[in-house]
N, C-alpha and C positions, 0 to 999 in steps of 0.2 A: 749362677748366671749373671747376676746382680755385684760380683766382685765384694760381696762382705763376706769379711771372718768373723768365722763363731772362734767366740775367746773364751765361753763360760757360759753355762747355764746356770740362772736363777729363777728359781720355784717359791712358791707359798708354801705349799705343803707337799713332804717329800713323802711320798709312796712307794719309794722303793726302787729309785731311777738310779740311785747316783752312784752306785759299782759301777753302772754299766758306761754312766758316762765318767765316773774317771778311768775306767778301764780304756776308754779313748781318748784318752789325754787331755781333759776338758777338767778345770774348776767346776765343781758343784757346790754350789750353796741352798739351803732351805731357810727360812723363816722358820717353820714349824715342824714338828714330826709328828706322825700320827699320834704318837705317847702323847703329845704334849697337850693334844684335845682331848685325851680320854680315850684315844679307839686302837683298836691294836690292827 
């Protein structure tokens, strides 16, 4: 309603988002993955 485009989401830590959002045509980036803390 605010007239902004989503271009990309960016996260901290990816838990398991980002199929879904490139499956919608969106750049996904994380900083981190769970692996990378130690946690599966």
């Amino acid at each position: 309603d605010a007239g902004a485009e989503i271009v990309g989401v960016a996260v901290i830590v990816d838990r398991g988002a980002g199929a879904a959002v490139e499956a919608a045509g969106l750049p996904y980036r994380a900083a981190y993955r769970l692996a990378d803390l130690g946690l599966s």
